[in-house]
Structures are given as structure tokens and as C-alpha cells.
C-alpha positions as CSV (number, residue, x, y, z in Angstrom):
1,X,142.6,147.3,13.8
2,X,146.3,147.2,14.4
3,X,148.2,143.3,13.7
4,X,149.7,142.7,17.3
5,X,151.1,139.8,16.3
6,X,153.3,141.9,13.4
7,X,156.2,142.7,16.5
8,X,158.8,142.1,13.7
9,X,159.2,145.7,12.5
10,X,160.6,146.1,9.1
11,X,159.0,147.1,6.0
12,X,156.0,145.0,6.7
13,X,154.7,147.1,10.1
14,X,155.5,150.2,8.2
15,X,153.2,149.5,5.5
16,X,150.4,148.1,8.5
17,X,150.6,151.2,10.3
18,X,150.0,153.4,7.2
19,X,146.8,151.4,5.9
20,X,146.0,151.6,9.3
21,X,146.5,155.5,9.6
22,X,144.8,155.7,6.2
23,X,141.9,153.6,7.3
24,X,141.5,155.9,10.8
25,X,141.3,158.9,8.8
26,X,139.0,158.4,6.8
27,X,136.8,156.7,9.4
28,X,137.6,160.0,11.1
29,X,136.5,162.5,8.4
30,X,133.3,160.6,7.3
31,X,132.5,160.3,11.5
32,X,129.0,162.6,12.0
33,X,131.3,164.5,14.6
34,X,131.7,168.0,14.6
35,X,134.5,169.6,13.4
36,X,135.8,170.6,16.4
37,X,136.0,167.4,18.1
38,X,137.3,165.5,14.9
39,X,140.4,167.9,15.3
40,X,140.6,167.4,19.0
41,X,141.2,163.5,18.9
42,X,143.5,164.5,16.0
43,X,145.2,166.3,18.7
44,X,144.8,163.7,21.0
45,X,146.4,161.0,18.5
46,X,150.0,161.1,19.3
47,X,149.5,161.0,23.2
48,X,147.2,158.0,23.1
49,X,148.2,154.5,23.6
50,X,148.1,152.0,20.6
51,X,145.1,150.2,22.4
52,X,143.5,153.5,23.0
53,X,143.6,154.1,19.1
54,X,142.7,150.7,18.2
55,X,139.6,151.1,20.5
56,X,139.1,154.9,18.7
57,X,139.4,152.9,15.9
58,X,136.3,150.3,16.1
59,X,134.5,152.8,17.6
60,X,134.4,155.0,14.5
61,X,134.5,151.7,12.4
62,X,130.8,150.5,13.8
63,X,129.8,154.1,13.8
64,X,130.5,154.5,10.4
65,X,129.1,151.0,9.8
66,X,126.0,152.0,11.7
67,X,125.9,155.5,9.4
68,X,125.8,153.5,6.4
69,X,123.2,151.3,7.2
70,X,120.7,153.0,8.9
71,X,118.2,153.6,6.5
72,X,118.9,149.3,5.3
73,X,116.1,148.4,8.0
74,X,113.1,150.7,6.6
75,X,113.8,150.0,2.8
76,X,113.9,146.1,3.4
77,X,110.6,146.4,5.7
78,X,109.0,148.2,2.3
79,X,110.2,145.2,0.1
80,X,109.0,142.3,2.4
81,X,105.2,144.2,2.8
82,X,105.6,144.1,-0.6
83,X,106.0,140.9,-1.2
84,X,103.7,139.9,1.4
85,X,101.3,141.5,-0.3
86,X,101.9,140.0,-3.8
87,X,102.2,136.4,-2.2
88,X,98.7,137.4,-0.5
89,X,96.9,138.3,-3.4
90,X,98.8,135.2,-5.8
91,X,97.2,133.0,-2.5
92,X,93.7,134.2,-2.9
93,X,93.5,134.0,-6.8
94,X,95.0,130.3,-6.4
95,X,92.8,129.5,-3.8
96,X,89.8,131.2,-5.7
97,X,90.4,128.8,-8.7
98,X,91.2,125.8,-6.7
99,X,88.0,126.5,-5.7
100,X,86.3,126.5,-8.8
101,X,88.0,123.0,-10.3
102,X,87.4,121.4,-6.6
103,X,83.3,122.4,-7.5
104,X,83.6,120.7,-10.8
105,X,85.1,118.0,-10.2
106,X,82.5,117.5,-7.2
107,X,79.8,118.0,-9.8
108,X,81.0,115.8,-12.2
109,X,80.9,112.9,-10.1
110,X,78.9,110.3,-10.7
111,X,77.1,109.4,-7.7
């Protein structure tokens, strides 16, 4: 996102906007957009406003984020069942020779 508070100019906002440009590009060409329409808000660019781009700009930003991700949900659902199911089975062996010493013990007493 664009530094609103950097109004000084200079070196400093030049070297802002260009991460920034950088940053929107590549947002731009990993986007899932067609082809056309990435080179249509290329178009677009210069008669947008700078809020107008820094909205473009998190838009593409959670898209990509959401891109990335998307596939984080299933593959962490397959490690937790997985775990369940090895916390299950450690539970029932446990339990199964808890069990056993609780019996002893039970028949070892005296009276």
C-alpha cells in the first residue's frame, strides 16, 4: 500500500512508489485473471486515482493471499485426523493397560 504520510517528495517517495509499482506488478501478473483484463487495468493505471490503485492494490494482495493458501485448509484437516487418530489409538492402549495394573492391584489386596 502506498505511505500517505511520505508527502515530502525527494528520493525517499521515489524509491516508495517503485517497490510499490514492483509490488503491483507482480501481484498483477500472478492474479488468476485473464490476460485480457490484466492488460486492461494496465491500461487503466495511469487514469486511476492513487486511492483507486491502492484499493486495486489490496484487492489483488488478498487475492493472491487467498491463491496461495487455498489448498492450507484441506492439508491441515488431513494432519489433525491424523493425529486424532494416533492420540485415539495411544488412549485406548493406555487405557487397556491401566486396566490391567488397576485388576492386579485389586487382586493383590489383602482383604
Amino acid at each position: 500500500m502506498l505511505n500517505s504520510g511520505n508527502s515530502g517528495g525527494g528520493p525517499e517517495l521515489k524509491k516508495e512508489l517503485e517497490l510499490f509499482g514492483r509490488k503491483l506488478a507482480v501481484l498483477l501478473h500472478d492474479s488468476n485473471l485473464p490476460d485480457e483484463v490484466k492488460e486492461a487495468i494496465i491500461d487503466l493505471l495511469p487514469d486511476l486515482s492513487l486511492e483507486q490503485i491502492d484499493r486495486l492494490f489490496l484487492i489483488l494482495e488478498t487475492a493472491y493471499e487467498n491463491q496461495e493458501t487455498k489448498g492450507i485448509d484441506q492439508k491441515y484437516r488431513k494432519i489433525i485426523k491424523y493425529i486424532a487418530k494416533e492420540f485415539s489409538h495411544d488412549e485406548e492402549v493406555l487405557s487397556a493397560k491401566f486396566k490391567k495394573e488397576l485388576e492386579k492391584l485389586e487382586k493383590a489386596r489383602p482383604f
